[in-house]
C-alpha positions in Angstrom: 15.7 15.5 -0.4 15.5 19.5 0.0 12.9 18.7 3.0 15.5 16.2 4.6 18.0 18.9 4.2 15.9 22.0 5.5 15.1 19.6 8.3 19.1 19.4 8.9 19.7 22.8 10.5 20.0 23.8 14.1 18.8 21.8 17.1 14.9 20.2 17.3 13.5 18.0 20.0 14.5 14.1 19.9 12.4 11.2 19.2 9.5 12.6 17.1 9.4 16.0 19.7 9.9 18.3 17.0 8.8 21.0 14.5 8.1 18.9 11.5 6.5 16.0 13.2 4.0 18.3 14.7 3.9 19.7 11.2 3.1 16.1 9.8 0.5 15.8 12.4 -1.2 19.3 11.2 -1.1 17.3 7.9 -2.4 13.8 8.6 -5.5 15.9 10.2 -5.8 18.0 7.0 -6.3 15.0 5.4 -7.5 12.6 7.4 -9.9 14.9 9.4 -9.7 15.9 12.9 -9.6 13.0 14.7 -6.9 11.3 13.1 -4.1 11.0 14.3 -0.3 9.9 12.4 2.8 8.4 13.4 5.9 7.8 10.8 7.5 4.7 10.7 10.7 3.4 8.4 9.2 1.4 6.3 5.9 -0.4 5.2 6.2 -3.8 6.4 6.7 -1.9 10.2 3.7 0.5 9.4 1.4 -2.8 8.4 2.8 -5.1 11.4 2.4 -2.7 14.1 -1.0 -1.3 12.8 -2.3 -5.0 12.9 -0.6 -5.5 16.2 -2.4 -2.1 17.5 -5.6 -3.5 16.2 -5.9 -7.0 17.5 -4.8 -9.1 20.1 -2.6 -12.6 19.6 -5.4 -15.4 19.5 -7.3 -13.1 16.3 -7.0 -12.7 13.1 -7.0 -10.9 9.9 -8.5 -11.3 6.8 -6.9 -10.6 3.2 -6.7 -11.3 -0.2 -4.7 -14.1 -1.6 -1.4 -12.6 -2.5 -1.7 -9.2 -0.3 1.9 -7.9 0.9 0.7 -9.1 4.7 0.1 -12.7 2.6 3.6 -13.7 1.2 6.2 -10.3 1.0 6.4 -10.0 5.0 8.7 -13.0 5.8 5.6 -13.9 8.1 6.4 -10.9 10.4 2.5 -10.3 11.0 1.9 -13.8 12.3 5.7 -13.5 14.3 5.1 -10.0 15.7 1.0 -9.8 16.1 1.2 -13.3 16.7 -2.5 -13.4 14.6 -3.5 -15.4 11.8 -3.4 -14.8 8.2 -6.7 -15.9 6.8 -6.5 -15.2 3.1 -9.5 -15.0 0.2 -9.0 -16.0 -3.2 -10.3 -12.7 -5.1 -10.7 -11.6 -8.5 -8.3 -8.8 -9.8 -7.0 -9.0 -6.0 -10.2 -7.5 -4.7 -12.4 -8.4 -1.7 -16.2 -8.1 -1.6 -18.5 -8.1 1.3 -20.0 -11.5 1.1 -15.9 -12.4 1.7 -15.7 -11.7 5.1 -18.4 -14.2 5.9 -16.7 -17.3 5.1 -15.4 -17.7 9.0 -18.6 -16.5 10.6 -19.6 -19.9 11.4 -16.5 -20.6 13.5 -17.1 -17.4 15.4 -17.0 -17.8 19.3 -15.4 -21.6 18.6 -12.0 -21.8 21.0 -10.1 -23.7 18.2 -10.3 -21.4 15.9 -8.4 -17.7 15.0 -11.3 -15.3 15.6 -11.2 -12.9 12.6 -10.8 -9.2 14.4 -9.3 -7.2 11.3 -9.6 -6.6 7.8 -6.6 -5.6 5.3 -7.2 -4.6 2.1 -4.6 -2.4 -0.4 -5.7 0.2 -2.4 -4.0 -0.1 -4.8 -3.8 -3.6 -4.8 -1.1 -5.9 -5.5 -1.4 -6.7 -9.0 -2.8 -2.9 -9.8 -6.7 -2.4 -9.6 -8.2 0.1 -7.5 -10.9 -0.1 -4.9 -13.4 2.8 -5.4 -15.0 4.9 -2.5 -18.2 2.9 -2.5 -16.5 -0.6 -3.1 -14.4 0.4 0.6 -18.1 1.1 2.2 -19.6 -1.6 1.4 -16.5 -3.7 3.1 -16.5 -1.8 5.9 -19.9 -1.4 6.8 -19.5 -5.4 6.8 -16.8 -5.6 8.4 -18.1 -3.8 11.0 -21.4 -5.5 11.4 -19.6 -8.3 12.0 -17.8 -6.8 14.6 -14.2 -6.2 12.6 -12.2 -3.3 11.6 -10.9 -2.2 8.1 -7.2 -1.3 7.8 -5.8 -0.4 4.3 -2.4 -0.8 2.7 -1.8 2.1 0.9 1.5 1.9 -0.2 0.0 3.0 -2.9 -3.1 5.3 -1.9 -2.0 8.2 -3.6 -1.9 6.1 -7.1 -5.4 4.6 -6.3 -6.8 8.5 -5.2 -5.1 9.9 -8.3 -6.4 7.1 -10.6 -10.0 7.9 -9.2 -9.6 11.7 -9.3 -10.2 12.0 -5.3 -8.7 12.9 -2.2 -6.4 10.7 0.0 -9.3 10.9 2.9 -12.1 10.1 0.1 -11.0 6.7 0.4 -10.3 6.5 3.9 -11.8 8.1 6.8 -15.1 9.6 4.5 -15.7 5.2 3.9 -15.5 4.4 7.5 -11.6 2.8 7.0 -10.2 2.5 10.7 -6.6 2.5 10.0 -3.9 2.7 7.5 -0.5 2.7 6.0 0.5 5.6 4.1 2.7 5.1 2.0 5.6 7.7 0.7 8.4 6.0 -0.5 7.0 4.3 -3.4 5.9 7.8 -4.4 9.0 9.8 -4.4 10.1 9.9 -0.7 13.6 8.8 0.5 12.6 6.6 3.0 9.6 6.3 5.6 6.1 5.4 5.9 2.9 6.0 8.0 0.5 4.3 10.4 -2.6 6.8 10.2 -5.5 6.3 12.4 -8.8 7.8 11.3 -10.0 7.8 15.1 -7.5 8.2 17.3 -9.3 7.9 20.5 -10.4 4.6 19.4 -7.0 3.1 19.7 -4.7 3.6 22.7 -0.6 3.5 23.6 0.1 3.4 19.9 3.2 5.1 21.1 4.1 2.2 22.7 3.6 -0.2 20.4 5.6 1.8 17.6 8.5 2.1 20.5 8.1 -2.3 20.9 8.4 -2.6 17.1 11.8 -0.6 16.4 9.9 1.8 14.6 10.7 4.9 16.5 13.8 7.0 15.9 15.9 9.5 17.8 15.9 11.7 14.6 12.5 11.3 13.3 12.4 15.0 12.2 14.2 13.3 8.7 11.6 11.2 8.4 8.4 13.5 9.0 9.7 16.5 7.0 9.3 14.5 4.0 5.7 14.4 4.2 5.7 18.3 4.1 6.2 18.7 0.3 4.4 15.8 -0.4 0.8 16.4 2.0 1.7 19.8 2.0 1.7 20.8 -1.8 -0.6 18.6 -4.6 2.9 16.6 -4.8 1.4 13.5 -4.2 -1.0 13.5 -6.5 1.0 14.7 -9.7 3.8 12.0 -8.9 0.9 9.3 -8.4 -0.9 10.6 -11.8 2.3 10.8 -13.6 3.1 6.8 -12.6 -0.4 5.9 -13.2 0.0 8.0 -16.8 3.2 5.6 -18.1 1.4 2.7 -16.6 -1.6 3.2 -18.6 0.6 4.3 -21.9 2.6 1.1 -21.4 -0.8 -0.8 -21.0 -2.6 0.6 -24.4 1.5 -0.4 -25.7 1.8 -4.0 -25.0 -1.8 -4.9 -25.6 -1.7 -4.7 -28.8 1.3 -6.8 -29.3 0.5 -10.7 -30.4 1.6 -13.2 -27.5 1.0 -10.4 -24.9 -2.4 -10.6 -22.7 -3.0 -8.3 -19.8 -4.6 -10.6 -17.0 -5.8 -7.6 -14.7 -7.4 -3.8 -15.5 -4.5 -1.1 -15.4 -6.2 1.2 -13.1 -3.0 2.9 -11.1 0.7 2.0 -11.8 0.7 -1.5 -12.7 0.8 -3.6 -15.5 0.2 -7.6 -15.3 0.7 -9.5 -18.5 0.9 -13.0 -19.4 3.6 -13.7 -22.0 5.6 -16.9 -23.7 8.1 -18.1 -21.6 10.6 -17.7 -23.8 9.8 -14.0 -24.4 10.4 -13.5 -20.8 13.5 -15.0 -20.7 14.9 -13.1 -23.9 13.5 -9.8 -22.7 15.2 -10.2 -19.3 18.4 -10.7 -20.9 17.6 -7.7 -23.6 16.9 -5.1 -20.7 19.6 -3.7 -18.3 19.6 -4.5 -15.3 20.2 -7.8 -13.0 16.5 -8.2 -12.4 14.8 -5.5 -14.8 11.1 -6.6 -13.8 9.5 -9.3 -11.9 7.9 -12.1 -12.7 4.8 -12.2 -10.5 3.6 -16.1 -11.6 6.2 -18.7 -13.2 3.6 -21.3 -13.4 1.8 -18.8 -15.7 4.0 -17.2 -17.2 2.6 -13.6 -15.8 4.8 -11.0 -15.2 4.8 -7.1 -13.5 6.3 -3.8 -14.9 6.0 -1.2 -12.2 5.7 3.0 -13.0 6.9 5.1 -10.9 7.0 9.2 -10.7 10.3 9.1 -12.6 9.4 6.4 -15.4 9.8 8.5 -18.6 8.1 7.9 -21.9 11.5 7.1 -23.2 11.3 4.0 -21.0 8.3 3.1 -21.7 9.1 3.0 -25.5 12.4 1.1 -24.3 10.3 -1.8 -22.9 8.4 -2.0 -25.2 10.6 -2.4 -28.2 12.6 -4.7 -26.3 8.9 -6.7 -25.8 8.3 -6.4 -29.3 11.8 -8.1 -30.4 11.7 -10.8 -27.7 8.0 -11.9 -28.8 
């Protein structure tokens, strides 16, 4: 908020032509290397659709895990806006593996079929493991034997990067990733996201596609300026570590309770339990809040609790007390 607010103070350039963009630039290159090249965005379902958009071209398409954000929390706006297909993997733990990619190979160079041009992973995942540095080589090195390209969702990067004790470019440009979406929001920013290209000069008129998509901004100074304390300062890692910290405190908490079973590792922010139905339903109604967590599977009875930057150990101890009494 005090970067929005420095940002608010005599007159800058329009449309991204300013101070703090270039700043961010400075940044993304700091991080990403030299050849990368950054461009904020509003949000992350914008920073995912147009990075797949820049990426491929309407008859390709990209491959996934089950379940991934591009899969079934984008209203389809990959598959309206890209106009590319959605081919999706069932994983374990919401992780792909080389040998994945494969599965279409056969159909490759067959007119009636979506050739697969990109692959999307996120790190974190979607249901809270982490892909290590070597884990993202092995995919893309695959990936691009086959003649594909590696984006990464990282809404969450900085949880996966602080859960593995590495830098944000560790698990992105150093392992060969082609793209990604950096995320800010879900780590303390107000609003605003990145696309982040590793190469730049391997993708042109990104410009233009972010100007297609309604992603550009007469005032993107507000946006930008944000990434200042956060790239600029070891922010991002001490807001990612201190989610990742409650996560894993609220983990070791519930685990030990009987009717409670975690169904994936609690590597960054995220913890997925399985729990009676009826416990869900009392504990919803215990905790404050119209809809105080999510319940990722109904069929299964699985359900998510989320730590963010701000989650304090007095919540954590709220949750679970409440768990305890509903079980």
């Amino acid at each position: 908020m005090e970067a929005i607010i420095d940002a608010n103070s005599g007159h800058a350039g329009s449309y991204g032509e300013d101070f703090w963009t270039e700043r961010f630039g400075e940044l993304v290159r700091e991080h990403f290397g030299d050849a990368a090249a950054g461009f904020p965005v509003f949000n992350g379902t914008g920073a995912n659709v147009l990075a797949i958009d820049a990426l491929t071209r309407p008859y390709e398409a990209v491959i996934c895990a089950r379940g991934a954000h591009i899969d079934i929390d984008e209203c389809g706006a990959p598959e309206r806006y890209a106009g590319v297909k959605v081919l999706t993997v069932e994983t374990e733990h919401g992780k792909l593996a080389p040998g994945d990619l494969d599965a279409w190979e056969p159909r490759r160079g067959d007119p009636h079929f979506p050739q697969p041009r990109l692959v999307s992973v996120a790190n974190a995942t979607e249901v809270g493991t982490v892909y290590t540095a070597g884990e993202l080589r092995a995919l893309a090195d695959r990936a691009h034997e086959l003649g594909m390209l590696l984006h990464v969702d990282g809404a969450r990067l900085a949880n996966a990067a602080a859960s593995l004790g590495v830098g944000l470019g560790e698990l992105t440009t150093a392992v060969a990733v082609d793209a990604l979406s950096l995320g800010a929001t879900k780590n303390g920013a107000m609003i605003g996201e990145a696309v982040v290209f590793t190469d730049a000069a391997a993708v042109e008129g990104f410009e233009f596609v972010r100007k297609q998509g309604m992603q550009l901004g007469s005032k993107m100074r507000f946006l930008s300026a944000q990434f200042e304390p956060l790239l600029g300062t070891d922010l991002w890692r001490r807001t990612a570590a201190a989610a990742n910290e409650k996560a894993a405190r609220l983990g070791a908490a519930v685990e030990e309770l009987d009717g409670v079973e975690l169904v994936h590792p609690v590597e960054a922010n995220g913890v997925f339990a399985r729990l009676p139905r009826e416990a869900i339903e009392r504990l919803m109604g215990e905790l404050p809040g119209e809809h105080p967590f999510y319940v990722w599977d109904e069929d299964v009875e699985v359900v998510r609790w989320m730590c963010s930057w701000d989650t304090t150990d007095e919540d954590v101890e709220t949750l679970v007390d409440a768990l305890r009494a509903s079980l």
